[in-house]
N, C-alpha and C positions, 0 to 999 in steps of 0.2 A: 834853477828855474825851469829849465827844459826838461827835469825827471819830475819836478812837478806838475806840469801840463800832461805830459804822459801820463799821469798816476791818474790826473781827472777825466781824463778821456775815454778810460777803459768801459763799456758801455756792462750797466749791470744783467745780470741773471735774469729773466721771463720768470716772474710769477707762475707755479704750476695754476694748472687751469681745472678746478674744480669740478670733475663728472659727476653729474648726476648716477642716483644707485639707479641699476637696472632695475624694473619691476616695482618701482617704488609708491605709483600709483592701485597696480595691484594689489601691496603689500599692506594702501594705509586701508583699502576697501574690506579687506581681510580682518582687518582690526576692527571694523565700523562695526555701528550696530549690523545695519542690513547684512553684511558679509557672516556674522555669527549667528544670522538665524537663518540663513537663504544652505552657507553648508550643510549644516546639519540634516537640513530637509531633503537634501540633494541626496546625500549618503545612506537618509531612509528610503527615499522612491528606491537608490540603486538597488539596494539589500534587496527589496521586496521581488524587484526584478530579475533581480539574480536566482531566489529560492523559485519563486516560480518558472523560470527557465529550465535548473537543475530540476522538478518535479515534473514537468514537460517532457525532458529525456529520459526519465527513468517512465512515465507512462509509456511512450514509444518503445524506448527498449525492452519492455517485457511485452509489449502488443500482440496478442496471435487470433488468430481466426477461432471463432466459435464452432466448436465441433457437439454434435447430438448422436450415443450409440444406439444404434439398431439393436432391436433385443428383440428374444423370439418371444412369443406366445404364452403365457402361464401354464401350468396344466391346468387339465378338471378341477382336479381335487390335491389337497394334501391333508396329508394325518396332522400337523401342527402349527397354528396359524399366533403368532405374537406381536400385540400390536405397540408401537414404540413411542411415546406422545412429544408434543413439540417442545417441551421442558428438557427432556432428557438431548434433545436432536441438538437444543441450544447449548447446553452444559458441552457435548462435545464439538462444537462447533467453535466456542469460546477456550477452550481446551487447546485448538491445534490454530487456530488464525493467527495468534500476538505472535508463533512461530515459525511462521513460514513464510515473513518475510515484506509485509508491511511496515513501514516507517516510522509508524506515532501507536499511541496509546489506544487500545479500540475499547469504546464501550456502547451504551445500546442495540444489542444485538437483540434480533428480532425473526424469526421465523414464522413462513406462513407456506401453509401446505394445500396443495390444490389434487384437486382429483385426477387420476392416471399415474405418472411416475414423475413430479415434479414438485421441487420446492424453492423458493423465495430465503436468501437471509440477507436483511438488511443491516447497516452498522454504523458504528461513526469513527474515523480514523484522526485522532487528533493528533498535530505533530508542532515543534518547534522551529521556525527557517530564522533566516539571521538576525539580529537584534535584538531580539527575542519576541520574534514577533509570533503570534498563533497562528496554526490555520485548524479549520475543520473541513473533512471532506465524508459526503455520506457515501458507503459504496453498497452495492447490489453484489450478491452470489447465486446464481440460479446452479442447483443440485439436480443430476437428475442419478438414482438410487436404481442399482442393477445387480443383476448375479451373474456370476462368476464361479467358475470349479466349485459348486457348493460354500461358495462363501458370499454375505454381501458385500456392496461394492459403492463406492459415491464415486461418480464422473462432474467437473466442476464443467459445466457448458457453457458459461459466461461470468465473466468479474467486468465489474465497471466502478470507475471513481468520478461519481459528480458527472456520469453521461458516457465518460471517455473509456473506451474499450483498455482492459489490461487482463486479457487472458490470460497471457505468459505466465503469468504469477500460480496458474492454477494448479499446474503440475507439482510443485512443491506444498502445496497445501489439500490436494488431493493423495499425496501420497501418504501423508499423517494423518488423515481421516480415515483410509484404508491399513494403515497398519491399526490403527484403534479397534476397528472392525474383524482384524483375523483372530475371534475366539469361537467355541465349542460352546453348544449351548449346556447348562450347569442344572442342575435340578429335574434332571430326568432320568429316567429307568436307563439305568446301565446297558444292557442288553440286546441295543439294536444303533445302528449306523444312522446319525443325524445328517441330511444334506439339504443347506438351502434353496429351495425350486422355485421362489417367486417372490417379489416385492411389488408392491404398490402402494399409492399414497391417497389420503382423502384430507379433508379438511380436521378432519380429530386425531390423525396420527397417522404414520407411518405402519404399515402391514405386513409382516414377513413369514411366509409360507416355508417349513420344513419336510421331508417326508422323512419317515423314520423306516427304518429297513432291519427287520429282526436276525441277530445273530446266529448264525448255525450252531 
């Protein structure tokens, strides 16, 4: 009898105590309707905020100060005067831009030529940021066209995207404009030394002054 009392007495095991899952509240708002349409909206604001962030640094980091060359005087006169119209300014213009380092797709490009040494090209930069989301940004190039060692010459004086200065960008796309430009002019009497002396611009085209210098 007395190992049977002993056997009753021994006091049982504590029930393990059920924890609730951590986050489990969370987890079922995640599953809810609301939670399946509120993330998704979440992760597009982010994207959009991200590419525009990343398109922010990269205007900054190529940002530089607008510079305008000093150029001397025209002569009088020259023996050969060829004038280059705004068709042809666009064709090279559209030519060296997709390569020198803008981000999306350009089309509309547009040229507009004012009187003295300057010109206008307007564009539309279109690119893809994340999600696939679009953007379009219209930009400005102000050209101003000079001589140089008997060669002509474009100087990029200003780039902007949608207002925001991005000079930086010009040195690389001014320099493919000016390698396009070092040629000899073709279709002329053999016999005498060709050197560019003057450029200027009006609203019908672009004007380029030669003097031709006869060979001994």
């Amino acid at each position: 009898m007395d190992s049977l009392d002993e056997r009753a007495s021994v006091p049982l095991a504590p029930l393990p105590v059920q924890r609730k899952p951590r986050f489990g509240r969370t987890r079922r708002w995640l599953r809810s309707r609301g939670g399946r349409v509120v993330i998704p909206a979440v992760m597009f604001l982010l994207g959009i905020i991200i590419g525009v962030a990343v398109m922010l640094v990269y205007a900054l980091s190529i940002a530089g100060a607008d510079t305008t060359l000093a150029t001397s005087a025209p002569p009088a006169g020259g023996d050969i005067v060829v004038q280059v119209g705004p068709a042809y300014i666009t064709h090279l213009v559209e030519k060296n831009i997709q390569s020198a380092g803008l981000p999306g797709t350009i089309s509309a490009i547009h040229v507009t030529l004012k009187h003295g040494a300057q010109m206008t090209i307007t564009g539309n930069d279109h690119y893809t940021i994340v999600l696939g989301l679009g953007v379009t940004r219209t930009f400005t190039i102000l050209l101003q066209p000079f001589v140089h060692a008997c060669q002509l010459q474009m100087h990029v004086v200003h780039v902007d995207m949608n207002g925001i200065p991005v000079t930086g960008f010009a040195q690389n796309f001014e320099g493919k404009l000016n390698r396009q430009l070092l040629v000899k002019p073709t279709g002329l009497p053999p016999d005498f030394v060709y050197c560019t002396v003057a450029v200027r611009t009006e609203t019908t085209g672009m004007f380029v002054t030669y003097s031709a210098t006869p060979i001994p």
